[in-house]
PyMOL CGO cylinders between C-alpha atoms (Angstrom):
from pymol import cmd
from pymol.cgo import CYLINDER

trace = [
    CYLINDER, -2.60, -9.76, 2.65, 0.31, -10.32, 0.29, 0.3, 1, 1, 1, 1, 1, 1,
    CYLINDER, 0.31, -10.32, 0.29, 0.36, -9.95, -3.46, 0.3, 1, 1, 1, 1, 1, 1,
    CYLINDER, 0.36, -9.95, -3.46, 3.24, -10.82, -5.63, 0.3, 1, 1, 1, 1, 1, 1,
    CYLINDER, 3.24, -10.82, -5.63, 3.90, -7.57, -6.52, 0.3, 1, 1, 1, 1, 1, 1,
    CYLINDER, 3.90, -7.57, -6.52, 2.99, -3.70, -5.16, 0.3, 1, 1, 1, 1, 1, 1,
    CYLINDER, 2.99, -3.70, -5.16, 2.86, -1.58, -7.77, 0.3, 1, 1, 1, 1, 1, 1,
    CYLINDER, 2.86, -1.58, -7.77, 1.48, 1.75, -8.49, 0.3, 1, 1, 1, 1, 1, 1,
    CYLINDER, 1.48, 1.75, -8.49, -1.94, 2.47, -9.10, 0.3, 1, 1, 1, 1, 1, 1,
    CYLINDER, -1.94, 2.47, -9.10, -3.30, -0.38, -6.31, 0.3, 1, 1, 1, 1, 1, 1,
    CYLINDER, -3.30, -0.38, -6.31, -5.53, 0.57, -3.61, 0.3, 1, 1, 1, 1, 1, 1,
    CYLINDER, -5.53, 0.57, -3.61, -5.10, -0.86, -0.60, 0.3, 1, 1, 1, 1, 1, 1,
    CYLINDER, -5.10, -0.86, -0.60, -7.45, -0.44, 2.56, 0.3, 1, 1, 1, 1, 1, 1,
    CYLINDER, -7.45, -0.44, 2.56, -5.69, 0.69, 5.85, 0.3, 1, 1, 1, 1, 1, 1,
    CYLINDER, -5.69, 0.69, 5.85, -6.66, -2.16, 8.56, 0.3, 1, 1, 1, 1, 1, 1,
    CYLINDER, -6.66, -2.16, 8.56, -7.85, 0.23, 11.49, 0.3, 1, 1, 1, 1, 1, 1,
    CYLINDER, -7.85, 0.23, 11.49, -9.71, 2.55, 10.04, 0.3, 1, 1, 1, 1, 1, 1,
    CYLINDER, -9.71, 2.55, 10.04, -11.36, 0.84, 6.49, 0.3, 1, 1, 1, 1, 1, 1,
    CYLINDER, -11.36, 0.84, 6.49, -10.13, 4.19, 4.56, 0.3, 1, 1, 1, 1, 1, 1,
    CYLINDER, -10.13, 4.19, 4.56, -8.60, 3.61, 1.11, 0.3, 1, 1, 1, 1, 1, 1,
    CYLINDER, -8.60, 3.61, 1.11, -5.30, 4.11, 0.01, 0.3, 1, 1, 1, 1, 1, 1,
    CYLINDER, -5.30, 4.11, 0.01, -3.85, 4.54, -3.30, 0.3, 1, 1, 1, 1, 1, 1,
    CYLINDER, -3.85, 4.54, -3.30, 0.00, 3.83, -4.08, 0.3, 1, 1, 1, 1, 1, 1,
    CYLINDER, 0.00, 3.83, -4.08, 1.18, 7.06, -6.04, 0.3, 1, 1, 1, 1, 1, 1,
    CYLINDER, 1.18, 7.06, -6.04, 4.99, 5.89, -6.42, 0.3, 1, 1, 1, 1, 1, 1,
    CYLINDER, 4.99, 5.89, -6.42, 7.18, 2.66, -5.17, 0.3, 1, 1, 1, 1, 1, 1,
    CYLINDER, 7.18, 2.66, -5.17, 11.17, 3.84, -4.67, 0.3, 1, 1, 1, 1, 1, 1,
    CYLINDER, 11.17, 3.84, -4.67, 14.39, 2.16, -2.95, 0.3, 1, 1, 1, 1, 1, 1,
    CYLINDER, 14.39, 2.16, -2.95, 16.61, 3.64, -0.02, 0.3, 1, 1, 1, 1, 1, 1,
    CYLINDER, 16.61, 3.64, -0.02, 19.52, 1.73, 0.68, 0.3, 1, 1, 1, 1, 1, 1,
    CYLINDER, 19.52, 1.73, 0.68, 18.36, -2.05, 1.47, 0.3, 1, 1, 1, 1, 1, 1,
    CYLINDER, 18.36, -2.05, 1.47, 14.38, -1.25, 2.09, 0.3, 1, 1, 1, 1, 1, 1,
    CYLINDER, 14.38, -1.25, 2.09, 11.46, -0.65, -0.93, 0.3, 1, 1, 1, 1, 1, 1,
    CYLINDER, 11.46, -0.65, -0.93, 9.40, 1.79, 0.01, 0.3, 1, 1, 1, 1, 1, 1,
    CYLINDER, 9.40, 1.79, 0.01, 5.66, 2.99, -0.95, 0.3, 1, 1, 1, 1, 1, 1,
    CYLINDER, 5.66, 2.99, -0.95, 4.01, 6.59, -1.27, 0.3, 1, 1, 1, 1, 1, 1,
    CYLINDER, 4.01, 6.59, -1.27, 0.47, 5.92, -0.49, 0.3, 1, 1, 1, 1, 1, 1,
    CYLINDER, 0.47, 5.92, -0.49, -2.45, 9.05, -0.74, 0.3, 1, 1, 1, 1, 1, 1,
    CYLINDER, -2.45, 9.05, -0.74, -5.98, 8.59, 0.28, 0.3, 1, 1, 1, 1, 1, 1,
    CYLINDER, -5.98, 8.59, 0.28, -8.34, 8.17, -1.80, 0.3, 1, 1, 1, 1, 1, 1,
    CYLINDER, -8.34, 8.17, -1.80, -10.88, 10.92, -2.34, 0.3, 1, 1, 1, 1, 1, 1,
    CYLINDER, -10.88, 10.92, -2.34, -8.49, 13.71, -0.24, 0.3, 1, 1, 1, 1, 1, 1,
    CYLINDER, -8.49, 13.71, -0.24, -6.15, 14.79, -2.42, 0.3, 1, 1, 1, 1, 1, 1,
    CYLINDER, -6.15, 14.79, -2.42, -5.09, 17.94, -0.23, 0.3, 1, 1, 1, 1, 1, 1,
    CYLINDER, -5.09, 17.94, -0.23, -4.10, 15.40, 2.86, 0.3, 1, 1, 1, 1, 1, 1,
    CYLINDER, -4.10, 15.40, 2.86, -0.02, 14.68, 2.86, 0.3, 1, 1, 1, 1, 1, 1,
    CYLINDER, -0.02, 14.68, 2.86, 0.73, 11.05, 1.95, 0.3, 1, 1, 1, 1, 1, 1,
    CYLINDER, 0.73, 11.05, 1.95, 1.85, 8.66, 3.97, 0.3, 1, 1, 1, 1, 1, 1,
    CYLINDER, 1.85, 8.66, 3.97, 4.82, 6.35, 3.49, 0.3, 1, 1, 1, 1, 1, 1,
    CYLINDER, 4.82, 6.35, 3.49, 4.95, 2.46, 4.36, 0.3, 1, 1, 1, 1, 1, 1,
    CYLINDER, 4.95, 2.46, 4.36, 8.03, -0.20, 4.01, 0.3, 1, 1, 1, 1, 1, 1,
    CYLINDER, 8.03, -0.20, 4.01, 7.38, -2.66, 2.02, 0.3, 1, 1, 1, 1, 1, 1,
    CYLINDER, 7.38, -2.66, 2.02, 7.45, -6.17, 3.64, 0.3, 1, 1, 1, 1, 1, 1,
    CYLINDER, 7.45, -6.17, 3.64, 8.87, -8.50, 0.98, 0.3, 1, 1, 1, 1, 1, 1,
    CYLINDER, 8.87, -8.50, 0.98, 9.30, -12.52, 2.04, 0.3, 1, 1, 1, 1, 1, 1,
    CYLINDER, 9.30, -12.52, 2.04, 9.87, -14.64, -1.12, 0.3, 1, 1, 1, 1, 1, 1,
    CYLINDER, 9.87, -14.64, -1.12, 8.25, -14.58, -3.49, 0.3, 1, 1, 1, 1, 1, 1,
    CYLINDER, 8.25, -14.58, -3.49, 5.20, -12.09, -2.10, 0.3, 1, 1, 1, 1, 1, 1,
    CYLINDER, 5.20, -12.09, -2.10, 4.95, -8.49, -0.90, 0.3, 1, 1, 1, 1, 1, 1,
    CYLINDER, 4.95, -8.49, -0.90, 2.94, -6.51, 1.78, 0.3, 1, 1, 1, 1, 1, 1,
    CYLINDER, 2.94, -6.51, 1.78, 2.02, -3.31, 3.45, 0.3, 1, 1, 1, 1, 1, 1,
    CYLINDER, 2.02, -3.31, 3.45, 2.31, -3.91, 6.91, 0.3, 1, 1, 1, 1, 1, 1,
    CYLINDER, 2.31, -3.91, 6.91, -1.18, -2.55, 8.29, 0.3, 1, 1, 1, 1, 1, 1,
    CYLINDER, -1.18, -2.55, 8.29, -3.20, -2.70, 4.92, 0.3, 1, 1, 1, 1, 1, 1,
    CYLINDER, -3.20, -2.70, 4.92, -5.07, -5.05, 2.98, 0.3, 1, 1, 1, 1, 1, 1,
    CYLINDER, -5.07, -5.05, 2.98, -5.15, -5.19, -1.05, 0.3, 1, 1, 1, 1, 1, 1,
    CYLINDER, -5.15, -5.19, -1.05, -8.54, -4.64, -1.91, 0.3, 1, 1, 1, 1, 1, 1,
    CYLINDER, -8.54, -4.64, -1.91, -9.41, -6.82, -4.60, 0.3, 1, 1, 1, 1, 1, 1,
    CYLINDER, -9.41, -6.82, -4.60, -8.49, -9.74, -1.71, 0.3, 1, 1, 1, 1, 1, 1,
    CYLINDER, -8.49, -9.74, -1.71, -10.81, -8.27, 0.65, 0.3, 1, 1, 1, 1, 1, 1,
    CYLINDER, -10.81, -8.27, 0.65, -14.75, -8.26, 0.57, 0.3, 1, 1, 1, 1, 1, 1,
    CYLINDER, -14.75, -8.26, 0.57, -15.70, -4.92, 0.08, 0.3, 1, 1, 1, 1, 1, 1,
    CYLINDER, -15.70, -4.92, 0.08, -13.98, -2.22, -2.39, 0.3, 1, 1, 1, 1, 1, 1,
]
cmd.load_cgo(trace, "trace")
């Protein structure tokens, strides 16, 4: 789903597997945003990084959903 904004601190919920993410830093290289996300609860797994999809005015993580727009948390 897209928000207006990804920022640190948001969880977002990966789309295949339901497991929760949480966006630990947000940084640029060259033309693309990208975002440092760590699951939730596994602190000892490596992170993961994801491109940020940005069209207008809204953002997204290609493959996740932002939690407070989905049903469960």
């Amino acid at each position: 789903m897209p928000v207006k904004k990804v920022q640190v601190g948001q969880v977002w919920k990966q789309d295949g597997s339901g497991e929760s993410f949480l966006i630990t830093k947000i940084y640029s290289e060259a033309l693309a945003t990208f975002a440092v996300l760590r699951k939730t609860g596994s602190e000892t797994e490596p992170p993961i990084r994801i491109k940020i999809s940005q069209r207008g005015a809204t953002a997204n993580l290609p493959g996740f959903t932002f939690t407070q727009q989905s049903d469960d948390f």
